[in-house]
Residue, then its C-alpha position, 0 to 999 in steps of 0.5 A: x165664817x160666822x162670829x160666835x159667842x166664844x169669839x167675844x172674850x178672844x177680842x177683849x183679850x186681845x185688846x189687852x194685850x195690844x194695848x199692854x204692848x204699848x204702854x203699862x198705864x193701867x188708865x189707859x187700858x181700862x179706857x181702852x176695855x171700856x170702850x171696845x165693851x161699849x163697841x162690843x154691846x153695839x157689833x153687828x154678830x152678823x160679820x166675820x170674826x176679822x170683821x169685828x177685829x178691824x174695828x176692836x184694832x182701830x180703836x186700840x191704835x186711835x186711843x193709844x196713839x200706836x200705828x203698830x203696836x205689835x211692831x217690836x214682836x213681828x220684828x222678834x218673830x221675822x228674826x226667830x224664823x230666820x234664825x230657824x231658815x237653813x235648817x229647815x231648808x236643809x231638811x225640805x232638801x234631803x226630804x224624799x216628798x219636799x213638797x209635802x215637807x215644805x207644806x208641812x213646814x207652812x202650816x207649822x209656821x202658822x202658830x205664830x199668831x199673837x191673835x191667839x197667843x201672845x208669845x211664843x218662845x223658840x222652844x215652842x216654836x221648835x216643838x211645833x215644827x218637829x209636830x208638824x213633822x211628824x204627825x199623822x195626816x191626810x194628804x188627799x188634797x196635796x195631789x189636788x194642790x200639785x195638779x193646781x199648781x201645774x195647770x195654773x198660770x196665775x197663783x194669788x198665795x195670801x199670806x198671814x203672820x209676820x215670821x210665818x211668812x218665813x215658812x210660806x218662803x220655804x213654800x214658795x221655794x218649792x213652786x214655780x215662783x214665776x206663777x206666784x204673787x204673794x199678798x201682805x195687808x196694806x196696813x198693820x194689824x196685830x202681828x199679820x205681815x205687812x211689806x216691811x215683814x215680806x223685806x225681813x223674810x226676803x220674800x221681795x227678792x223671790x216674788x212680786x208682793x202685793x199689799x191687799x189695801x186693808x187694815x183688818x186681820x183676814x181679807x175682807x174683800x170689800x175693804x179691799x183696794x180694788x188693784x187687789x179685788x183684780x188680782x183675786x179675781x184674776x187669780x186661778x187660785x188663791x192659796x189663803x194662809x191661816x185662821x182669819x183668812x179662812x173666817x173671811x174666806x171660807x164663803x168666797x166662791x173662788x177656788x182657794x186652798x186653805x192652809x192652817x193649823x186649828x187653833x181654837x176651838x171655834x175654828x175646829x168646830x167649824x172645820x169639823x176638825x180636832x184643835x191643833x189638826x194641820x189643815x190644806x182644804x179645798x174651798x170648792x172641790x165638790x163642786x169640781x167633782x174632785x173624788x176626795x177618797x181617791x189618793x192622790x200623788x204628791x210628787x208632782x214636777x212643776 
């Protein structure tokens, strides 16, 4: 996905917000905003959004002198969803469609964004689960997930935010874990997960984890170690978590299910779909010759 305009001041607020996590020094975060204005006036529109975040991120890690300086609120974030886990897995048991419940569960669990919103509160939290519940939405594309699942051999699931990944868990519970790798960044960038996040969450005990090799938000491919490039490629789908991956995703010739909410107005525009909509979509089901009017069953065994 392209970067639009609107995506601009969405940087600059990021920058200070990550920079106010690490110090109250007003001088600093003006140094700071002054010259990621000066990188902004230079950027080539041409990239991706996590594109153009990579670079906004570096510069606020090298003047600040903080290798995370979202760490503190990813560890807050881990702790609330595993605060939050034996309920919710509780409520994926009694489910009569647990593989929907627990689809439904990862997607509510992609709020946790502080690329989007820097806070989030157990409360809100908690009202994004009970929506993710509850709302109405299309599930063509889960019976298409199921039958992926069943035929695959090799499921790449790239994971997103730090506390997320606690519902991604509750997903992958719900799979043949034995197919699954799940992929963490290699570096710290905002508040997306990283293999210390993957420890927290417990996901190191259930499946093999892999770190992509990069620092930028998304999965830049090219940026990428070339052991991670191997495993996309060798993948027979990748199950891509959140908005950043399917900004760096989207264009990717690869059979991949995205799974997110919309939760900017660019992204929904670009989804062809309303702020907030819980999104699973298939990258190439065209292409597949996949009928997406036809209903399909989601009760598949694995």
């Amino acid at each position: 996905m392209r970067v639009y305009l609107d995506c601009f001041p969405c940087f600059l607020r990021q920058t200070l917000d990550a920079v106010r996590f690490v110090t109250d020094d007003e001088a600093v975060h003006e140094a700071v905003l002054r010259e990621v204005f000066e990188l902004a006036c230079h950027i080539d529109a041409r990239q991706t959004p996590p594109a153009i975040g990579q670079q906004i991120h570096r510069v606020v890690r090298q003047m600040t002198g903080s290798r995370d300086p979202y760490r503190q609120r990813k560890q807050d974030a881990n702790r609330m969803a595993m605060g939050l886990y034996p309920r919710l897995k509780d409520q994926i048991r009694r489910s009569a469609t647990p593989l929907e419940t627990a689809v439904r569960l990862a997607i509510a669990g992609n709020v946790m964004d502080f690329g989007i919103c820097n806070s989030l509160d157990a409360a809100a939290l908690t009202g994004a689960i009970d929506r993710a519940l509850a709302d109405e939405w299309n599930m063509d594309c889960l019976g298409e997930f199921a039958q992926a699942v069943n035929d695959a051999r090799d499921i790449l699931y790239i994971g997103d935010n730090a506390g997320e990944i606690v519902f991604d868990r509750l997903l992958i519970e719900e799979l043949p874990r034995e197919k699954i790798t799940y992929a963490v960044k290699g570096f710290p960038v905002i508040n997306d997960a990283t293999r210390e996040d993957a420890q927290m969450a417990g996901l190191t005990d259930l499946v093999e984890v892999i770190g992509n090799g990069s620092d930028a938000p998304g999965t830049i491919l090219d940026d990428c170690s070339a052991d991670f490039r191997k495993r996309f490629e060798q993948s027979d789908f990748v199950l891509a978590k959140g908005q950043a991956n399917y900004e760096s995703l989207s264009g990717i010739d690869k059979d991949i299910f995205f799974v997110l909410k919309a939760k900017c107005p660019v992204l929904a525009s670009d989804l062809g779909c309303d702020i907030g909509q819980m999104i699973l979509r298939r990258s190439n089901s065209a292409s597949r010759g996949v009928h997406r009017g036809r209903k399909e069953k989601t009760d598949a065994r694995f």
